[in-house]
Structure formats: structure tokens, C-alpha cells
C-alpha positions as CSV (number, residue, x, y, z in Angstrom):
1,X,-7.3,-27.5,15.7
2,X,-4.1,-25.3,15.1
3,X,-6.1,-23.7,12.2
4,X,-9.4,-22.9,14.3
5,X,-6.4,-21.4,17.1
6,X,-5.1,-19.4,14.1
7,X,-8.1,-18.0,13.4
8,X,-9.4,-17.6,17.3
9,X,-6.2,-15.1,17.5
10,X,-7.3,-13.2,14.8
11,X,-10.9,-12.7,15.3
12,X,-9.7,-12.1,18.8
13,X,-7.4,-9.3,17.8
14,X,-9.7,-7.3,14.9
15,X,-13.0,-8.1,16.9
16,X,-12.4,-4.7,18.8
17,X,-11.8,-2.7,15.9
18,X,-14.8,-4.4,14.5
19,X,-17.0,-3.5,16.9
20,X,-15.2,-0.4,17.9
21,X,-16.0,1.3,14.8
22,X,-19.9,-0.4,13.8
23,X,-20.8,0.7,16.9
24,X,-20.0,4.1,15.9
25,X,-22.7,6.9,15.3
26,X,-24.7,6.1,11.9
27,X,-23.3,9.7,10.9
28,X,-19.8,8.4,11.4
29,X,-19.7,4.7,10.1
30,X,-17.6,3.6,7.8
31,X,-18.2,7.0,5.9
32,X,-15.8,6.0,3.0
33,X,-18.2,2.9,2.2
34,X,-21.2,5.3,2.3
35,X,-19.8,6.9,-0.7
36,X,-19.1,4.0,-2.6
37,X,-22.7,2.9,-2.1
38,X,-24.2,6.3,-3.0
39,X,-22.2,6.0,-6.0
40,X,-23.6,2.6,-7.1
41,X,-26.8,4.0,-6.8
42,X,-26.5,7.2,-8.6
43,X,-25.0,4.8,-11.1
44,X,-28.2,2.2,-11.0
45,X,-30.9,5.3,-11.3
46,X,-28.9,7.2,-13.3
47,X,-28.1,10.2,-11.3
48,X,-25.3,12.6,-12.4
49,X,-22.0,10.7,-10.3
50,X,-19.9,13.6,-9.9
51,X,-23.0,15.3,-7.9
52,X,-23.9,13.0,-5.7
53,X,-23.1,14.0,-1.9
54,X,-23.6,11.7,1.2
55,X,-25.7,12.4,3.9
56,X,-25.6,15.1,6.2
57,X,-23.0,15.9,8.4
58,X,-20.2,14.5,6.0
59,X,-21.6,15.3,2.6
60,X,-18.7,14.1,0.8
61,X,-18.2,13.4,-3.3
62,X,-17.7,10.6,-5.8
63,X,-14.2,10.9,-6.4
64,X,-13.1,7.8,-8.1
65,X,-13.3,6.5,-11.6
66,X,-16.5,5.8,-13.1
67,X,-15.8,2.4,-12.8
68,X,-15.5,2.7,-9.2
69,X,-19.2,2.9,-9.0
70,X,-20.0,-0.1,-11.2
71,X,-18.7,-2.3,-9.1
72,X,-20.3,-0.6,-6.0
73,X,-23.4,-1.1,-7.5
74,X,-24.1,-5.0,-6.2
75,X,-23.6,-3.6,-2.7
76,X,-26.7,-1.9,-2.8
77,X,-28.4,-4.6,-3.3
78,X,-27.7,-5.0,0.6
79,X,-29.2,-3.5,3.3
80,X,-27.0,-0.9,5.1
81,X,-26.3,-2.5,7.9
82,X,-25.5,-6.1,6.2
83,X,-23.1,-3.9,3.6
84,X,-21.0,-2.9,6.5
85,X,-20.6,-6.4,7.8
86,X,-19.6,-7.7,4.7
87,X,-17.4,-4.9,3.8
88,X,-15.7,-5.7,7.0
89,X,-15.3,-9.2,6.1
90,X,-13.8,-9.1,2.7
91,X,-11.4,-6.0,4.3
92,X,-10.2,-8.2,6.7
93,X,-9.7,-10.9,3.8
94,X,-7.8,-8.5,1.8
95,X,-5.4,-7.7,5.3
96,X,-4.9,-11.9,5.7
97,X,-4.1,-11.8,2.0
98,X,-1.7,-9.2,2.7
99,X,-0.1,-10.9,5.6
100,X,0.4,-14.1,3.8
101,X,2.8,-12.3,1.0
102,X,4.5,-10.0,3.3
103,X,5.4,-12.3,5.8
104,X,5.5,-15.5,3.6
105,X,9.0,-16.9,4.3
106,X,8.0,-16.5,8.2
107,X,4.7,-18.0,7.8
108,X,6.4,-20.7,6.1
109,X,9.2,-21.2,9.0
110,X,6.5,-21.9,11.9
111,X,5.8,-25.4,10.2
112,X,2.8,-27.1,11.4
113,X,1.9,-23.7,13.6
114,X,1.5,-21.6,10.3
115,X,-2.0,-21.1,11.1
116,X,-1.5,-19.7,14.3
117,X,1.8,-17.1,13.3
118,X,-0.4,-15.6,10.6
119,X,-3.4,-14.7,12.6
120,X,-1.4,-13.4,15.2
121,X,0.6,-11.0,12.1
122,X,-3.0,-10.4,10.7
123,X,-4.1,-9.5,14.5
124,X,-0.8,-7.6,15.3
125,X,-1.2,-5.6,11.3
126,X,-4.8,-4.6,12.2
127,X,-3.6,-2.4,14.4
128,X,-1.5,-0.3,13.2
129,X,-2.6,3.3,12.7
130,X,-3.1,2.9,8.8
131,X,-5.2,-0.4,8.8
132,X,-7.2,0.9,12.2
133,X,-8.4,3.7,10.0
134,X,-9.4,1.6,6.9
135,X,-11.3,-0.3,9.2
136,X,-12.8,3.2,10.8
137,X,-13.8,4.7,7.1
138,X,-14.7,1.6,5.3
139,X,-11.6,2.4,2.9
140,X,-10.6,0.7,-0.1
141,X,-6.6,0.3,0.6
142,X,-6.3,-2.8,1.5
143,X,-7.9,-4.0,-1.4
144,X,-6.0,-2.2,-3.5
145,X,-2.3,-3.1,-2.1
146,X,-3.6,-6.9,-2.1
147,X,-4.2,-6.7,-5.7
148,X,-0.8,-4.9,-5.9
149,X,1.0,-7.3,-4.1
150,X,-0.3,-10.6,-5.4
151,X,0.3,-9.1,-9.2
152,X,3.8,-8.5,-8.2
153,X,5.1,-11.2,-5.5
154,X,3.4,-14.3,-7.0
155,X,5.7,-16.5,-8.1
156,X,4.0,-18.0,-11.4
157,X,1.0,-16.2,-12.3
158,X,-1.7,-17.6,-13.4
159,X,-3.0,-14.3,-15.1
160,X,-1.3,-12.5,-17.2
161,X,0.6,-10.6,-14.9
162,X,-0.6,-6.5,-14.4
163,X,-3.6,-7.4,-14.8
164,X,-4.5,-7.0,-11.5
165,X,-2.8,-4.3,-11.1
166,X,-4.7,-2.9,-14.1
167,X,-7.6,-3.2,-12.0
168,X,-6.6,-1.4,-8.8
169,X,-5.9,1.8,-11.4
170,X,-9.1,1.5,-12.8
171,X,-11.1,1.9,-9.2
172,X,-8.3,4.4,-8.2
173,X,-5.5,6.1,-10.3
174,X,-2.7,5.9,-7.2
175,X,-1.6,2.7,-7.8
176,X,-0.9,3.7,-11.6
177,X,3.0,4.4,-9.8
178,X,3.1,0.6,-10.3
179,X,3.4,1.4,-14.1
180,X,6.8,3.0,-13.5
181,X,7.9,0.5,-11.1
182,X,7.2,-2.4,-14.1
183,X,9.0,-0.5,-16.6
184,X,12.4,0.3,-14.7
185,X,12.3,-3.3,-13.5
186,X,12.2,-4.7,-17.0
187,X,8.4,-6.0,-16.7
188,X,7.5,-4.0,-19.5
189,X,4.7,-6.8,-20.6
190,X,3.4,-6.6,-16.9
191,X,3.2,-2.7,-17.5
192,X,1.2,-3.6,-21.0
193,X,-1.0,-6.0,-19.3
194,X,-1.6,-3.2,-16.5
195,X,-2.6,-0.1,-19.3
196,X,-4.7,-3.2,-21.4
197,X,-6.5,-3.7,-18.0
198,X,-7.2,-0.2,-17.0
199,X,-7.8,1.1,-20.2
200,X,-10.6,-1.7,-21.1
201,X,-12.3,-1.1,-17.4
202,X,-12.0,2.8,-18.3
203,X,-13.7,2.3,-21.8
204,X,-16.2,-0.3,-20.5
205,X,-17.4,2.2,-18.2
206,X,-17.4,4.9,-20.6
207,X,-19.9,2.9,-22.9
208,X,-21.9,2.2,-20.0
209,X,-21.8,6.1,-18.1
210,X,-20.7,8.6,-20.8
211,X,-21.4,11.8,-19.5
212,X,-20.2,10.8,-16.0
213,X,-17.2,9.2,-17.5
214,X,-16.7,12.9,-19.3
215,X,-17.4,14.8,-16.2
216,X,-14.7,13.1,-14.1
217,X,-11.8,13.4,-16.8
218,X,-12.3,16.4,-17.7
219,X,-13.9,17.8,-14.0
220,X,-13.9,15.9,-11.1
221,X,-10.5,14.4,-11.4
222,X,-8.9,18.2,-11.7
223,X,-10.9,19.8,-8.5
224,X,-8.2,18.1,-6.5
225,X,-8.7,19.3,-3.0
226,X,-12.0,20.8,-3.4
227,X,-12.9,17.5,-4.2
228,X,-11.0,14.9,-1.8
229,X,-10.5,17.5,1.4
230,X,-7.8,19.9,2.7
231,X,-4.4,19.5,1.3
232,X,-2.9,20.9,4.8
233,X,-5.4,18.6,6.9
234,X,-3.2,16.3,9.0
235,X,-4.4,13.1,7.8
236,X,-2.3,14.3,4.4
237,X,1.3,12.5,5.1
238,X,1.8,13.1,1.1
239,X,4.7,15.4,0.6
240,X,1.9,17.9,-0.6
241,X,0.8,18.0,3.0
242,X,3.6,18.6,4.7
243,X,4.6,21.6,2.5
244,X,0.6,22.4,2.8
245,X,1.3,22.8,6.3
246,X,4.2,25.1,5.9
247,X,3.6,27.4,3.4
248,X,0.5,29.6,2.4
249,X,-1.2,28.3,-1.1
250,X,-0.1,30.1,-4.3
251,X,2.8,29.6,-6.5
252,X,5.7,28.9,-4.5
253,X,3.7,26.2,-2.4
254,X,3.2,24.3,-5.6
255,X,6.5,24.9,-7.0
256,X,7.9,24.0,-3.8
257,X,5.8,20.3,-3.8
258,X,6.5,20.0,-7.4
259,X,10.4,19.9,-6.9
260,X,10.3,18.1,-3.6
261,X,7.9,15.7,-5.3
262,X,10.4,15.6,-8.1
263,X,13.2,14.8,-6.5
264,X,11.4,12.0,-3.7
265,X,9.9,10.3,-7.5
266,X,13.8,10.0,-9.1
267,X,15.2,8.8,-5.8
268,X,12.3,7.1,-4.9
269,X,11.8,5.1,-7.8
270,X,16.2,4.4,-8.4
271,X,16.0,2.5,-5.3
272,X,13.0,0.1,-5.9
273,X,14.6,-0.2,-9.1
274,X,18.0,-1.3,-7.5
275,X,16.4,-3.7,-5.0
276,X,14.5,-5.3,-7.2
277,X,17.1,-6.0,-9.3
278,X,19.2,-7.0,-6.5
279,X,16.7,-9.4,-5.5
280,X,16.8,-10.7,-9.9
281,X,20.5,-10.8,-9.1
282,X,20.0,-13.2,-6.1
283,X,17.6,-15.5,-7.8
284,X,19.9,-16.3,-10.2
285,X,22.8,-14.0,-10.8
286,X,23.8,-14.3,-14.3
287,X,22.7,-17.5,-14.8
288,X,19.1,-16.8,-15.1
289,X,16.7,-13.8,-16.5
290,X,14.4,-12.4,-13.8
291,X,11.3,-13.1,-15.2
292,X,10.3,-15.9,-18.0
293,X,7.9,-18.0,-19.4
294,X,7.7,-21.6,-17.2
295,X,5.7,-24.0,-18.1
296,X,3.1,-21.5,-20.0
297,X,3.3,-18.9,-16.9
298,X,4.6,-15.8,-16.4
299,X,7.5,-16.9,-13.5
300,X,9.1,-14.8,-11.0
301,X,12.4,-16.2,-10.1
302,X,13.1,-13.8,-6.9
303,X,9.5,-15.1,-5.7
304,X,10.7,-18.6,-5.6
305,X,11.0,-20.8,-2.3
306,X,14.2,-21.9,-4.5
307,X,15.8,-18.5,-4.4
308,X,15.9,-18.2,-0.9
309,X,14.1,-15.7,1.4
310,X,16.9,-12.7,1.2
311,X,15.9,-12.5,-2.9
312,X,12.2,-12.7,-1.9
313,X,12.5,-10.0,0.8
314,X,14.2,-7.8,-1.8
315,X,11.5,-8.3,-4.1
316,X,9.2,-7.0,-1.3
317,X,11.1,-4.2,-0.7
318,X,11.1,-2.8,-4.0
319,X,6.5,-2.9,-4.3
320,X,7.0,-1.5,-0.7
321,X,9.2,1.1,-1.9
322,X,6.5,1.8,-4.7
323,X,3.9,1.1,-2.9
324,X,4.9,4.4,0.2
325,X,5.8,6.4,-3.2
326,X,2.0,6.5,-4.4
327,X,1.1,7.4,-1.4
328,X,4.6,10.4,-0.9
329,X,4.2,11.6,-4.4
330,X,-0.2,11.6,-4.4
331,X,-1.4,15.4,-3.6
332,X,-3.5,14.0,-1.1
333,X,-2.0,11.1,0.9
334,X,-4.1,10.3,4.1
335,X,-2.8,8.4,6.9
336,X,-4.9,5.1,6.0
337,X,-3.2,4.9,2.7
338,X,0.4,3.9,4.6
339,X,-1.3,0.3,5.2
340,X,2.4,-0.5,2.7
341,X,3.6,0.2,6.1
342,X,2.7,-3.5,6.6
343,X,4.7,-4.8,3.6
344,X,7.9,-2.6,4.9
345,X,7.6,-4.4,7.7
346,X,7.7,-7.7,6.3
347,X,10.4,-6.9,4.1
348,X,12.8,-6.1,7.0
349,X,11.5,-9.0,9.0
350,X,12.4,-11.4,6.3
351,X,12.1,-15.2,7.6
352,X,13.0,-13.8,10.8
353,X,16.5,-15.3,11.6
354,X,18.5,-11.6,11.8
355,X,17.8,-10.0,14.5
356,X,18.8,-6.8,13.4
357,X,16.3,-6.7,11.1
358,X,13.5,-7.6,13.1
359,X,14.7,-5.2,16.1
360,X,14.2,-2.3,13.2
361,X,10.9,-4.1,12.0
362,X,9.5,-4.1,15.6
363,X,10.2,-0.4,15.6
364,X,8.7,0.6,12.7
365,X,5.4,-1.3,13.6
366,X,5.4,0.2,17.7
367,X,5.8,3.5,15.9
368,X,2.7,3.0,13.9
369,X,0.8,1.6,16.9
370,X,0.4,5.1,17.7
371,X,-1.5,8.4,16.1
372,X,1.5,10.6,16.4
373,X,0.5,13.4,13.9
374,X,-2.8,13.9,15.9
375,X,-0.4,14.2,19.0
376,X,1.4,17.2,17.5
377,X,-1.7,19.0,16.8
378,X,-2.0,19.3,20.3
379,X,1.1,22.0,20.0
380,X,-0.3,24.3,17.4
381,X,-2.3,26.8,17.7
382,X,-1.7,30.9,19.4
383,X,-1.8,29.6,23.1
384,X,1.6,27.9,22.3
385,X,5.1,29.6,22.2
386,X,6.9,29.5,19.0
387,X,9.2,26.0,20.5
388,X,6.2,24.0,20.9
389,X,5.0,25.0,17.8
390,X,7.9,23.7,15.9
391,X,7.7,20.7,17.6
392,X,4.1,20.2,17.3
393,X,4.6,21.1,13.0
394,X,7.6,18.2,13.4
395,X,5.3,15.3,14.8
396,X,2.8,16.5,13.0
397,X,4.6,15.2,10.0
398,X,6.2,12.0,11.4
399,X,4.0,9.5,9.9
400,X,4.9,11.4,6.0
401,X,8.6,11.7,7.4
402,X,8.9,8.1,8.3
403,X,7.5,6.9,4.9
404,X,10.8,8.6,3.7
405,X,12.9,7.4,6.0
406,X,11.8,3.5,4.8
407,X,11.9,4.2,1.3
408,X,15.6,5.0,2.3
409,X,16.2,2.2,4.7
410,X,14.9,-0.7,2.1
411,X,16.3,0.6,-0.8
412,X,19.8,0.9,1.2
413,X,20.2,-0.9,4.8
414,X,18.3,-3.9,3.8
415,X,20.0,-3.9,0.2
416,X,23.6,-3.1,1.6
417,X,22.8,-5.9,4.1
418,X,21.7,-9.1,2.4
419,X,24.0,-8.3,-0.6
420,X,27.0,-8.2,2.0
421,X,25.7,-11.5,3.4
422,X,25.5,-13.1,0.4
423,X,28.8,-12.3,-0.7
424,X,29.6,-13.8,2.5
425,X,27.4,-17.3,1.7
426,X,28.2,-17.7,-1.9
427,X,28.8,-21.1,-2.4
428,X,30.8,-20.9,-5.3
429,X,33.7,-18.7,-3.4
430,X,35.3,-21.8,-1.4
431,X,37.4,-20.7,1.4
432,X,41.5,-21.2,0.4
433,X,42.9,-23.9,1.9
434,X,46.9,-24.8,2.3
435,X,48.2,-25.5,-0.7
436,X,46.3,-24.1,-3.1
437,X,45.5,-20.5,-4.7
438,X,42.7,-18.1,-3.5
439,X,40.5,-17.2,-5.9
């Protein structure tokens, strides 16, 4: 029973969206999935990939790996109609997935009620502005950071660990920021595994679609915005965006992105390195290497129940960290790719017992309940004074602004927070008594 009232809460909370967004105009369904299909079928008649456009009004490219495609290609096998349902379906697998690692050591405090606390996560997640619009497009994201996630929070992989990161750069290059995030946390044979992966779907699809394996590695994949839609478009909360929006294009708008970018990669990617190892550090301090072989598996010590939630949350923090970085440091980062917005939120929220940290976790997720950047479009434009302008540039940009801020507030707050509390809890640091010496 509590498992069918877990589930009840959740159908209950996404069947709106659900229906919200099949219910839409043909022309304006899930338009992302539209081009996945259109690619699986250029791929099954043979059709030049990089060509293909979707139906009128959207006409929108291929723009993913040729591998992309090939697994598209099953889908079409469906009718349209069933392809949206069970597109919906395994989306909304991939968000419960999701849930279940970023809100593990809460999940695992309701007892009994598990069940219930993650659909109502799952139902509370959906919402947010970033899932809301996978849902809407019929995006890929959530697949993606649940491939992400489960390759870097599982505790003993039964894979060889990367590889499934491997495969979310194969269907999409973003996620390829997970590379740098396995090498400067000393999982260089996760980062092997990854490249192996990648490279093998790349070259399988390359014996299978040649020319249109050519024509995106040496065409599509350099179009950039011709290809994937207007840099300065406010759906872009990449770091290319916001400078998109505040500069004309030429030379000093790139050079301008290319230095931000720059600077937001090496701070970025320091502090994901410092909280993972932080989280290494509170798994097992000295006493133990972060990652090892046990029992034939590739073990992660911070991801054990054993280590304690605070190591686990670190762990988090850090693939959250890298995970808002592929989307800051992209050229194109639209607003559905901040679904790590979910994992932030799980990392602050922890198992739940500091208040603190869930007061700023509740924030974070009532601030993406709402489309602000749409909001400050309302403010732009020559009917406004130069004031509401401003403003309207500034909330424009609050959704790319706030993926800053918590790339900041993980890789600092939380780390300043749970190191100082378990300097605080260390066992081995007894309190002096009378009589003898403090140590």
C-alpha cells in the first residue's frame, strides 16, 4: 500500500505536465523528440542526417552525434502518438532515477514511508522550470544526468565505471565536462573507461553512417548557432548567452565569452575538485583511498551508507558542480539543461537534519518554480526607459546567474559547513577531562 501511495503522489503531481504538454498543438509537441525520430529515419532510409529538417513551422536540424540517431531509430518503429507516450514514460523514469541518488540519504531516513517521500521529491522535481521544459520539448537531459549520476554516485559499480558516462558523450558531447571532473578527482580509469565508451559508439557509428559521421565532424558540429538556435535567445543561461545579450557579435563578444568562460571552467572545476575530495577525505581520511577495487568492483567510499551522509552529500556536490559547468561553459545552454538544478538541491538538503541547509535548498527550488528570464523580457524593448531595461537584461539572466551562484555555494558554504561539523564530531578528538592533557 505505501508503495501504490508513493506512486499515486507522483502520477498525481507529473499527470498535469503530462497532459499539459500532449495535449499541445501537433506543431508544438514534444518538438525535441520529433527530431530524434526524423533522425532515425533518415538514418533507416538512408537520407543525408545533417539535412534532414522537421516539419513545418519548426523546421529544426539533426544536431547530435551520428550515434544519436541509431538509437532513435527503434522509435520509429512506433506510431507517433505511442512514441510520445513512451518517451514520456521512460523521461519520467529517468527523473525517479534522479531523485533516488540526489535525495538518497533522505529517502533512506523516511523508513517504511520511502515510497511515499520519493514520489512526492519526484512530483515536487517535475516541476521545476528545467524538468517542466524537458517534459514540454521531449528533451533528452534527464537521460543524460541519470546516466551521469548513477556512473558517478554508485557506490560499487557493477560496470566498469565511465562507461555510462561514455555513453551520454556519445548521444551528446556536453557531458564530455565529466572527463575533466574524473581526471582532477583522481578517477583517471573512470575517465579511460568514459573516452573507450565514446570513442567505440563514435566509431561504431562511423562504420555504419560514414558520410554522415564526416559531415557532422567536420560540418554540422562547427555551425554552432546556425545550427542549434540564437546564441542571445533567452532560453541560453550559458555564459555565451548572457554576454550574447550584451554585446553585438564580432570579436570582442567572443573574446569576451572566451575569458569569462575561462575563468568560470578554472574556478568552476577547483571547487568540484575540492569537494569531492573533501567528501574522499570524510569517507575515510587518511586511512583509506577514495576509490578501490572491493570485492572485484570498482568501490566508491564517499558513496557508502558507512561514510555517513555529509561525505555522500559532498560527493553530490562536486557532479552537481560539473554537472551546472556543462551547461555555464556550453555555447548554447538552454534553460531545460539546468535539470542539475535538482541534484544541487539534493546536495544542500542532505538527509535533512540541518535546517540551514534545507532553508537554502527550499529556496533554490521556489526560485526555479518560476520562469523568471521570460519575466524580464517583458522589460526590454524601445517602449521601456533605460531603468527597466537594465532590470529586465538582469532577470533576464537570473536562471544563468544563479547556476553561478551554486557552483559557489557547494563548492564553499556546504564544504566550509560539513568540514566544520565534522571537526566538531570527530570521534577520535575526545573532549579533555580533569586531570589529563588536551590533545
Amino acid at each position: 500500500m505505501i508503495l501504490l501511495a508513493g506512486a499515486a503522489i507522483a502520477v498525481a503531481a507529473i499527470a498535469p505536465i503530462v497532459t499539459r504538454w500532449l495535449g499541445n498543438p501537433p506543431d508544438q509537441r514534444l518538438v525535441d523528440l520529433e527530431v530524434y525520430l526524423d533522425g532515425g529515419r533518415a538514418v533507416l532510409r538512408g537520407a543525408p542526417l545533417y539535412d534532414v529538417l522537421t516539419q513545418p513551422p519548426q523546421l529544426l536540424p539533426f544536431t547530435y552525434p551520428p550515434f544519436a540517431a541509431v538509437l532513435a531509430a527503434p522509435l520509429t518503429l512506433l506510431s507517433w502518438r505511442a512514441a510520445q507516450w513512451a518517451w514520456m514514460a521512460a523521461m519520467y523514469a529517468a527523473l525517479l532515477i534522479i531523485v533516488a541518488y540526489s535525495f538518497r540519504d533522505l529517502i533512506r531516513r523516511t523508513g517504511r514511508y520511502a515510497p511515499i517521500a520519493a514520489g512526492a521529491l519526484a512530483g515536487g522535481a517535475a516541476w521545476l522550470v528545467p524538468a517542466y521544459d524537458q517534459a514540454r520539448f521531449g528533451q533528452v537531459g534527464l537521460f543524460l544526468m541519470a546516466l551521469c549520476l548513477a556512473d558517478c554516485c554508485t557506490r560499487s559499480a557493477r560496470w566498469p565505471r565511465g562507461m555510462l558516462v561514455g555513453l551520454a558523450i556519445a548521444i551528446k558531447l556536453v557531458p564530455g565536462v565529466f572527463l575533466i571532473y574524473f581526471l582532477l578527482t583522481g578517477r583517471r580509469e573512470a575517465a579511460v573507461n568514459a573516452m573507450l565508451t565514446a570513442a567505440a559508439a563514435w566509431l561504431g557509428a562511423f562504420a555504419l553512417l560514414p558520410h554522415d559521421s564526416a559531415d557532422y565532424w567536420f560540418g554540422a558540429l562547427l555551425e554552432g548557432g546556425d545550427r542549434t538556435g540564437a546564441v542571445n535567445g533567452t532560453t541560453n543561461q550559458a555564459i555565451n548567452g548572457i554576454v550574447a545579450r550584451l554585446t553585438t557579435e564580432g570579436p570582442l563578444r567572443s573574446g569576451i565569452w572566451l575569458v569569462l568562460a575561462l575563468a568560470m571552467a578554472y574556478y568552476g572545476f577547483r571547487l568540484a575538485r575540492r569537494t569531492t575530495l573533501a567528501a574522499d577525505r570524510l569517507a575515510g581520511g587518511d586511512r583509506f583511498v577514495g576509490t578501490g577495487r572491493v570485492g572485484g568492483t570498482d568501490h566508491l567510499a564517499a558513496a557508502d551508507r558507512l561514510a555517513g551522509p555529509d561525505a555522500y552529500s559532498l560527493l553530490l556536490a562536486g557532479v552537481a558542480i560539473t554537472g551546472l559547468l556543462s551547461v555555464l561553459l556550453s555555447p548554447v545552454g538552454w534553460i531545460h539543461h539546468l535539470v542539475w538544478m535538482i541534484a544541487v538541491i539534493g546536495a544542500l538538503v542532505g538527509d535533512g537534519r540541518d535546517t540551514r541547509r534545507c532553508l537554502v535548498a527550499a529556496g533554490v527550488w521556489a526560485y526555479f518554480l518560476f520562469p523568471l528570464p521570460w519575466l524580464g523580457t517583458r522589460l526590454l524593448g524601445p517602449d521601456h526607459s533605460l531603468i527597466a531595461v537594465f532590470f529586465g537584461r538582469v532577470v533576464q539572466d537570473l536562471f544563468g546567474a544563479a547556476a553561478i551562484a551554486m557552483v559557489a555555494v557547494l563548492g564553499r558554504w556546504l564544504v566550509g559547513r560539513l568540514a566544520e561539523r565534522a571537526v566538531r564530531e570527530d570521534p577520535s578528538r575526545r573532549a579533555a577531562g580533569v586531570g589529563t592533557l588536551a590533545p
